[in-house]
C-alpha positions in Angstrom: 55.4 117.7 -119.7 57.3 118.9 -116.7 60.4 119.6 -118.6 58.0 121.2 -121.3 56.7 123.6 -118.9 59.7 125.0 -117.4 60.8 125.6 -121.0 57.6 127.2 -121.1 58.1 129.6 -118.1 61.6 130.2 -118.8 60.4 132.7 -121.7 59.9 135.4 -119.8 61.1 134.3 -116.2 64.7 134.8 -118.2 64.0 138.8 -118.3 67.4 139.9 -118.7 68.2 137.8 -121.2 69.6 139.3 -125.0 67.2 137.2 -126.4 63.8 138.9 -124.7 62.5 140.7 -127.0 63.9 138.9 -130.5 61.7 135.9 -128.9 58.8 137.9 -128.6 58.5 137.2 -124.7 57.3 140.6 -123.8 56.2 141.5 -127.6 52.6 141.7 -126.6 50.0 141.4 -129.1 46.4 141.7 -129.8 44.3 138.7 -130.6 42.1 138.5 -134.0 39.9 141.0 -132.8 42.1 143.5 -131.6 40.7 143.3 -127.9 43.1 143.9 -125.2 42.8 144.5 -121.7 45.0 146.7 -119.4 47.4 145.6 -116.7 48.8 148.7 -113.9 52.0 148.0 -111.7 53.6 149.9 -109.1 56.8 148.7 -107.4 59.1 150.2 -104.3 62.3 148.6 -103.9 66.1 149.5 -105.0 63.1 151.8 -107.3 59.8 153.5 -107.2 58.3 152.9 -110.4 54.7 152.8 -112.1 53.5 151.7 -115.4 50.6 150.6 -117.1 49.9 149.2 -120.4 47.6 147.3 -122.5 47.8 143.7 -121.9 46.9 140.1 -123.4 45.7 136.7 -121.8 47.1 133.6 -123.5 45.6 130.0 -122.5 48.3 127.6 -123.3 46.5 124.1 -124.0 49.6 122.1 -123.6 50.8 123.3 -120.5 47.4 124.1 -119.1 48.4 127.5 -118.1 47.0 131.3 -118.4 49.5 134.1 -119.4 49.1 137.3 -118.8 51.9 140.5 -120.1 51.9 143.3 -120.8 54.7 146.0 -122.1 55.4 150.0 -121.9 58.4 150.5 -123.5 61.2 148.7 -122.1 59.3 147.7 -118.8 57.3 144.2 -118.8 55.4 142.6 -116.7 54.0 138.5 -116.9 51.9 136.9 -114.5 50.9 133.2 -115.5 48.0 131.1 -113.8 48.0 127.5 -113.1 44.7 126.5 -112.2 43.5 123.0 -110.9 41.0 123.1 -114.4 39.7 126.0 -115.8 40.8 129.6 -114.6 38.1 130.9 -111.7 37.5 133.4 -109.8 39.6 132.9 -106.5 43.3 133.5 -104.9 46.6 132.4 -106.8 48.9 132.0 -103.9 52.2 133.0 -105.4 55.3 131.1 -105.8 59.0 131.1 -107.4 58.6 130.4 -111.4 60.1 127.2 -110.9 58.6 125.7 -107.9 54.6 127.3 -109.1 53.9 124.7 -111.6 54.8 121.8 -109.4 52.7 123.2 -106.4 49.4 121.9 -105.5 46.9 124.4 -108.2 45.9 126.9 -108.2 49.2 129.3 -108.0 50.8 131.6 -109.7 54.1 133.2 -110.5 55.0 136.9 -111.4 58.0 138.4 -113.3 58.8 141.8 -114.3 61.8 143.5 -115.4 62.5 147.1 -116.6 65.7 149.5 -117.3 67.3 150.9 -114.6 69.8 153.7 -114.9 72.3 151.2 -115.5 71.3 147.8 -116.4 68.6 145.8 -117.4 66.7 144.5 -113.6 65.0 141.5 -113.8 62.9 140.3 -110.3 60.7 137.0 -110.5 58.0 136.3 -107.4 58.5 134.4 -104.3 55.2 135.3 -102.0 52.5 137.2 -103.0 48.8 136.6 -104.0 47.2 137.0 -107.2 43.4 137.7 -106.9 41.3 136.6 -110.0 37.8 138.1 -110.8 35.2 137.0 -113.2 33.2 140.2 -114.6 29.6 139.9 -115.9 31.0 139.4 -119.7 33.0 137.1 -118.4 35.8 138.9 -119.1 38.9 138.5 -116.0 40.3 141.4 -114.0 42.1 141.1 -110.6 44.4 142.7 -109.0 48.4 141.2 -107.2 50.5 141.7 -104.2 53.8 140.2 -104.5 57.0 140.4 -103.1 60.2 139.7 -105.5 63.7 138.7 -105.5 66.1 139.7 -108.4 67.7 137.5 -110.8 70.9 138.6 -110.3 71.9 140.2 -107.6 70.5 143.5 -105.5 67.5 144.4 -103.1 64.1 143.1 -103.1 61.1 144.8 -104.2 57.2 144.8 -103.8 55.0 145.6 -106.4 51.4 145.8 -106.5 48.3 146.3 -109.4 45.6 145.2 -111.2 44.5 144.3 -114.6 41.1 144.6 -116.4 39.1 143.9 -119.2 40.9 140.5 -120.0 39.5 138.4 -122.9 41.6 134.9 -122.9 42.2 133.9 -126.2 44.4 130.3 -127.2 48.2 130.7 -127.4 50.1 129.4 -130.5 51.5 126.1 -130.2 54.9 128.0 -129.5 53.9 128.4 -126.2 54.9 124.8 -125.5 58.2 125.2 -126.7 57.4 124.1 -130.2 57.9 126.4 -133.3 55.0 126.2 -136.0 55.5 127.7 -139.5 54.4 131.4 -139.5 50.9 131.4 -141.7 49.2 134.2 -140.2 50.3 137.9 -138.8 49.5 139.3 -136.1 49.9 143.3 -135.1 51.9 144.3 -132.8 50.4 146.6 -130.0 51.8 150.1 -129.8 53.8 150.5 -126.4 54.0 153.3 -124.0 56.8 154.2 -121.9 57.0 153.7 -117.9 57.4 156.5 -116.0 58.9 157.0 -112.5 56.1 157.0 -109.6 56.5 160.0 -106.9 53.4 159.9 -105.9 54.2 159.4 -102.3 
């Protein structure tokens, strides 16, 4: 299980990676019913950035874990839950990817990663809290403070937001590593593009 899960998180906590988007880390998509909430990030750091974008929450059975991603063009953000049981309303103390799923539950871990002028930055989380919310339709929405450390080299950042309107629906069985034969199609979610943030 352990080995399972890092696999797991190693999806999308490999942002830089060639294979990111052929694997469909960041390829958000709506469930059955074409619901999808809406996740807002702003960052300071080595940039000032914003973006915001609609966003899914998957519940991964196997790995007993809640992931949440969203995408605006080439900037993607993933925040996954580890709860002690089910996913309540409370504070996800945040942690590295690979030290979260270990910890004591509930945590969390964050990753985001975008285009720079340059190159492709990739950050994953190290501190932070992730605040969870259960809305009257029981829908989730919460909001995150986190402080990040890139995967290569380079300057910290901070970012901050909130999500929204959240509807969790059951991850594929890929989501535990395993590859099932593809029987049914799912849309992809048209994708905005981030935009610098000078609103200082």
């Amino acid at each position: 299980m352990r080995r399972s899960r890092l696999r797991a998180v190693a999806r999308w906590t490999t942002l830089g990676g060639p294979g990111l988007v052929a694997a469909g880390v960041f390829g958000c998509h709506a469930d059955a019913r074409g619901e999808a909430g809406r996740l807002s990030a702003r960052w300071t750091g080595p940039d000032t950035a914003a973006f915001s974008a609609r966003a899914v929450a998957e519940w991964c059975t196997a790995l007993h874990l809640l992931e949440i991603r969203a995408i605006a063009g080439d900037t993607g953000m993933a925040i996954v839950l580890y709860p002690a049981d089910t996913v309540n309303a409370g504070t996800y103390p945040v942690r590295r990817p690979d030290r979260a799923d270990t910890t004591r539950p509930p945590s969390a871990a964050v990753a985001l990663r975008w285009f720079s002028r340059t190159s492709i930055m990739g950050y994953q989380s190290d501190t932070g809290r992730v605040t969870v919310e259960r809305t009257a339709d029981g829908s989730l929405a919460g909001r995150f403070a986190v402080g990040a450390r890139p995967l290569v080299t380079g300057a910290r950042l901070t970012a901050t937001g909130t999500f929204e309107d959240l509807r969790i629906v059951t991850a594929p069985p890929s989501c535990a590593g395993r590859h099932p034969p593809d029987t049914t199609h799912r849309d992809t979610m048209p994708a905005g593009e981030a935009e610098p943030d000078t609103s200082d």
